[in-house]
C-alpha positions as CSV (number, residue, x, y, z in Angstrom):
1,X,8.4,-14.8,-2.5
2,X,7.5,-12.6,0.2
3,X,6.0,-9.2,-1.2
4,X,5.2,-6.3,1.7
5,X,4.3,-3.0,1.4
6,X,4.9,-0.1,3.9
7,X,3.4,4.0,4.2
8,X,6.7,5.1,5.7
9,X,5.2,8.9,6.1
10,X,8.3,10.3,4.8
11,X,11.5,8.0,4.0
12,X,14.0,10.9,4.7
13,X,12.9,10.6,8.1
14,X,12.8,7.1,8.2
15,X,15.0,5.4,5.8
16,X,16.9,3.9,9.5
17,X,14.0,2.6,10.1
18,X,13.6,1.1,6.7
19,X,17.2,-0.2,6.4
20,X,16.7,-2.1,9.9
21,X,13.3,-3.5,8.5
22,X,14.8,-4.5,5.4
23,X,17.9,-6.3,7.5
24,X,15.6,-8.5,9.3
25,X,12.3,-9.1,7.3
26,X,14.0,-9.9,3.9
27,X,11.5,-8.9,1.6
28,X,11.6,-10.0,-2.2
29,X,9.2,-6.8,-3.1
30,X,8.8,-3.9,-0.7
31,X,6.1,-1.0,-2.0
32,X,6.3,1.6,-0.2
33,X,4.2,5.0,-0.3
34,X,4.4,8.5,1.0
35,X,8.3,8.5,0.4
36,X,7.9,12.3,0.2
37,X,10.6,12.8,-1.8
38,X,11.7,14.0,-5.4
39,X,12.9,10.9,-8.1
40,X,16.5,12.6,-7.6
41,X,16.8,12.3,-4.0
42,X,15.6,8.8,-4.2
43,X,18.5,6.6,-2.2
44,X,18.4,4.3,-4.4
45,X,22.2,4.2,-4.4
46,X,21.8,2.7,-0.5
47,X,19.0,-0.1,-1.8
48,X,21.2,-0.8,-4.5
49,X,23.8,-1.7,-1.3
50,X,21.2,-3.3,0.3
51,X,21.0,-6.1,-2.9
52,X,17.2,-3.7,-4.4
53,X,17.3,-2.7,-7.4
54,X,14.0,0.1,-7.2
55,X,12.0,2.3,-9.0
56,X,10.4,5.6,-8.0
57,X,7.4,8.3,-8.8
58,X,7.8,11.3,-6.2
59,X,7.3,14.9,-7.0
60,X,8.9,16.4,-3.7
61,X,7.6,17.1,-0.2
62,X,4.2,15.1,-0.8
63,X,2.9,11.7,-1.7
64,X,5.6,9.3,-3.8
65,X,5.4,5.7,-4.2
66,X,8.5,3.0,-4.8
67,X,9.3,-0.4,-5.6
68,X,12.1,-2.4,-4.6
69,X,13.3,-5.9,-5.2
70,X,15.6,-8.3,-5.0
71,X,14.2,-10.6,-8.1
72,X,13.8,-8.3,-10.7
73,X,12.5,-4.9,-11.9
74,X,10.7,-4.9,-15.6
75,X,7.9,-2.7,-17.4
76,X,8.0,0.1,-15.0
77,X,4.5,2.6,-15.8
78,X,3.9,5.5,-13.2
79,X,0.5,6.8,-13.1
80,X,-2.0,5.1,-15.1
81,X,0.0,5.7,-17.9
82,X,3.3,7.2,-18.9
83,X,1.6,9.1,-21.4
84,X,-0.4,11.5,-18.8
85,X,1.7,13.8,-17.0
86,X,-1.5,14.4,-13.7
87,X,-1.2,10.9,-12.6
88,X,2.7,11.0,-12.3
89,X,2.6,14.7,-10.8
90,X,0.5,13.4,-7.6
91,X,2.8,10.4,-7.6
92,X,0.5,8.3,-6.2
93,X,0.5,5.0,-8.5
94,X,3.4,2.7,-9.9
95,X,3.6,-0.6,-12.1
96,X,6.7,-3.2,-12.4
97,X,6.8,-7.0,-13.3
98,X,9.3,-8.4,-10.6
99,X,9.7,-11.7,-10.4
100,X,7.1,-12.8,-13.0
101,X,4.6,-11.0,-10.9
102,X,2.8,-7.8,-11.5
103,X,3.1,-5.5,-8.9
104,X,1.8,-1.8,-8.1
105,X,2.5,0.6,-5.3
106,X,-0.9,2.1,-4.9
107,X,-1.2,5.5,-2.2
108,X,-5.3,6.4,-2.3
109,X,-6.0,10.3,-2.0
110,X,-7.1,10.5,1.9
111,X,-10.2,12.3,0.6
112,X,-10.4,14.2,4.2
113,X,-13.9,14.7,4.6
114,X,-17.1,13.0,3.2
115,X,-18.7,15.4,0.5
116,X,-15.6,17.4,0.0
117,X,-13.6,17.9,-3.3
118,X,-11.3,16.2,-1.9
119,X,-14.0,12.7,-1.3
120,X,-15.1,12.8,-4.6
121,X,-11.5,12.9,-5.9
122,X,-10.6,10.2,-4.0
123,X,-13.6,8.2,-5.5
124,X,-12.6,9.0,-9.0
125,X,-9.8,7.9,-8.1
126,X,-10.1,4.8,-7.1
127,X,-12.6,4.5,-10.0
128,X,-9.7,5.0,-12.2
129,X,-7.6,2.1,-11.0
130,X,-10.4,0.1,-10.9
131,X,-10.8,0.9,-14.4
132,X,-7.0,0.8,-15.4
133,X,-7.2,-2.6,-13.8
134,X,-10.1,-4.2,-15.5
135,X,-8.7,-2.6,-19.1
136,X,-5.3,-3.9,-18.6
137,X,-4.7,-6.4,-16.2
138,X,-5.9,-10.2,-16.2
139,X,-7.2,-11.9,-13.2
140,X,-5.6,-15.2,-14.5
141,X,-2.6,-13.9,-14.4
142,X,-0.4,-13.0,-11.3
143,X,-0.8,-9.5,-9.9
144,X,-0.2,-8.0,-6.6
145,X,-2.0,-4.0,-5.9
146,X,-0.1,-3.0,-2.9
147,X,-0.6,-0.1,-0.7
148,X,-1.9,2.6,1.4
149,X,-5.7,2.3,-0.1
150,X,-7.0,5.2,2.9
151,X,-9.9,2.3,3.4
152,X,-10.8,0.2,6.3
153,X,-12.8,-2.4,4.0
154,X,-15.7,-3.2,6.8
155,X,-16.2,-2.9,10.2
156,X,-13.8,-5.3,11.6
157,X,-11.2,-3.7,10.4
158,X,-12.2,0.0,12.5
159,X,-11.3,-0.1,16.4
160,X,-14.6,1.5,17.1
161,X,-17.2,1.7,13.9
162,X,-19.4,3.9,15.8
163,X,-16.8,6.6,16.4
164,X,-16.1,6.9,12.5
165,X,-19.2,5.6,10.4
166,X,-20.0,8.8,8.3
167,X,-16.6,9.6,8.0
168,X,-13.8,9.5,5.5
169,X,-12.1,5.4,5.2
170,X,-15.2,3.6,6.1
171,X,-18.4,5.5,3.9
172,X,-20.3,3.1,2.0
173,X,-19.1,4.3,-1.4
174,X,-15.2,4.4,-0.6
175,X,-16.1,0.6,0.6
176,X,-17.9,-0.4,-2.5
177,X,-14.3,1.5,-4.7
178,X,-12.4,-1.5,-2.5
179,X,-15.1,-4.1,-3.3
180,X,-15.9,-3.6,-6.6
181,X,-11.6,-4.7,-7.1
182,X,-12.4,-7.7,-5.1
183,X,-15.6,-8.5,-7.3
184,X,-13.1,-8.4,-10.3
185,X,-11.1,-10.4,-8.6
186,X,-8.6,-9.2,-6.8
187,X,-8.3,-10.9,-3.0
188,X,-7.5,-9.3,0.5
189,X,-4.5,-11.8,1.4
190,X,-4.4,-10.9,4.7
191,X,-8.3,-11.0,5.5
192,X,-8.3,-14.1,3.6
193,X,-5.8,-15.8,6.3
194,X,-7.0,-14.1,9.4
195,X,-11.0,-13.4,10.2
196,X,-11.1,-11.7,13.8
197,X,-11.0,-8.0,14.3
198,X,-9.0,-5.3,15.6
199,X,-6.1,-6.6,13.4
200,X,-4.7,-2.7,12.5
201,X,-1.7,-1.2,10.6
202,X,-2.3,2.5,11.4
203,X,-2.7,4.4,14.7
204,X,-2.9,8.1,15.4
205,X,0.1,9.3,16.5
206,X,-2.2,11.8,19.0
207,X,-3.6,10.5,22.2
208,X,-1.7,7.0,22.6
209,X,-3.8,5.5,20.2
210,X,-1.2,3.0,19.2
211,X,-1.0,2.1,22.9
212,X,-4.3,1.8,23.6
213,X,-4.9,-0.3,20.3
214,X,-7.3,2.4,18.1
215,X,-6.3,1.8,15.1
216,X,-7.8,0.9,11.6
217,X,-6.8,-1.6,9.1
218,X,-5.9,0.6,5.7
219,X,-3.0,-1.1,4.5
220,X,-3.7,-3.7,1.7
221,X,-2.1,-6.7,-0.1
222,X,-4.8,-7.4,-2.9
223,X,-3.8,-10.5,-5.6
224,X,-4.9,-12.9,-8.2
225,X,-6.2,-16.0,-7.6
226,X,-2.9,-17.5,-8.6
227,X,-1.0,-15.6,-6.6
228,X,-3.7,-15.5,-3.0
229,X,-3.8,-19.3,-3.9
230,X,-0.3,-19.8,-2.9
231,X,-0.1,-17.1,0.3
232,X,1.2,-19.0,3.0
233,X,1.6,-16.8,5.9
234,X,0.7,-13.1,6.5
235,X,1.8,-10.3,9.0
236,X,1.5,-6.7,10.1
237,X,4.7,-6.0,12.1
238,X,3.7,-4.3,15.3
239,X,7.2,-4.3,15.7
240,X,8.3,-1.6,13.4
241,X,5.3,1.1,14.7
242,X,7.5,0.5,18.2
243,X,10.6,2.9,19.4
244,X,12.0,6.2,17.6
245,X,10.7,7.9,14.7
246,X,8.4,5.2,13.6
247,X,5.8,5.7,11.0
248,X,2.4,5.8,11.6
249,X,2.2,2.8,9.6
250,X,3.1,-0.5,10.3
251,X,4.4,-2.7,7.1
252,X,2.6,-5.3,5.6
253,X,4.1,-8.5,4.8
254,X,2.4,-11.4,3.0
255,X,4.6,-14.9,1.7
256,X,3.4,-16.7,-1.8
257,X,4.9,-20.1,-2.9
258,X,6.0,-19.2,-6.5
């Protein structure tokens, strides 16, 4: 099964893109966040073409996260629960079983600037779905948090840590949010297969910075033991940050014998 997940920073603008990605990399599950789109302009009409079924939580020009698949879409909950109406209105969280496996499309608030409302939002935030986890899910079980978390867990993952320590992504506290889901017992797949730094899937789209390699590493395939147990082979594809109208993300891709 190979599950990926994708900030495609606006899928009207980049569903090309996506439909190319989709052709070659062949992804079981896609997640995908920052669609940017309302449910009813969702295409899900061309995934459906494409052999996805998919599910969607958008509430227009902002935020928005999907899931796609080829094996399955079950027990769909957007937000933290479908009983709450704020957690679907900033569209930033959604649930399915696909495959057997529990899956979410997770897009953290970027929390803009350390000691802002919009910082301590984020870590409420992230409290939250640490707190949605621990109440509902079961690390014995499979699961898969996908996502855009806004968090470059340490230092390798930052081109230069001394250019952004004090900042928004890599403060102490928005570190510890990450953690504290690892602690439970959630693992980074992809840190968990490849150790060195500078290993990035977003770049500025000011000053060249994909280019010249500044990037930070904010993009995150977290599982179960019995799902990280089985990853066999991980990527960010470079490829698709390349050529026109790419997003300023590059997906995520991680395979799991299941």
């Amino acid at each position: 099964m190979r599950i990926a997940t994708w900030n495609v920073n606006s899928l009207k603008v980049r569903m090309p893109r996506v439909e190319e990605w989709l052709g070659y990399a062949r992804p079981d599950i896609l997640c995908l966040q920052e669609t940017k789109l309302s449910d009813s302009a969702f295409p899900s009409l061309a995934f459906a073409g494409l052999g996805y079924e998919s599910v969607h939580c958008g509430q227009g020009q902002w935020n928005g996260v999907a899931i796609l698949s080829r094996v399955g879409v079950e027990a769909v909950v957007a937000g933290f629960s479908d009983q709450a109406t704020d957690e679907t209105v900033e569209a930033r969280l959604l649930w399915a079983t696909c495959g057997g496996v529990r899956v979410a499309s997770v897009y953290v608030p970027n929390g803009r600037s350390v000691g802002s409302e919009h910082y301590e939002a984020k870590l409420a935030w992230l409290d939250r779905l640490r707190r949605h986890i621990e109440t509902a899910c079961d690390p014995a079980d499979p699961l898969a948090v996908c996502g855009d978390f806004n968090v470059a867990p340490d230092d390798r993952d930052v081109w230069d840590p001394t250019k952004l320590h004090g900042g928004t992504h890599v403060s102490p506290p928005e570190r510890d949010a990450v953690a504290a889901l690892n602690r439970w017992g959630l693992v980074d797949v992809f840190r968990r297969r490849y150790d060195d730094d500078r290993l990035y899937s977003w770049w500025d789209y000011r000053a060249g910075d994909f280019h010249q390699h500044r990037g930070l590493r904010i993009d995150l395939v977290l599982a179960t033991p019995p799902l990280a147990d089985r990853a066999t082979y991980a990527l960010i594809d470079r490829f698709a940050r390349k050529g026109k109208l790419p997003s300023d993300h590059a997906p995520l891709l991680v395979d799991f014998e299941v």
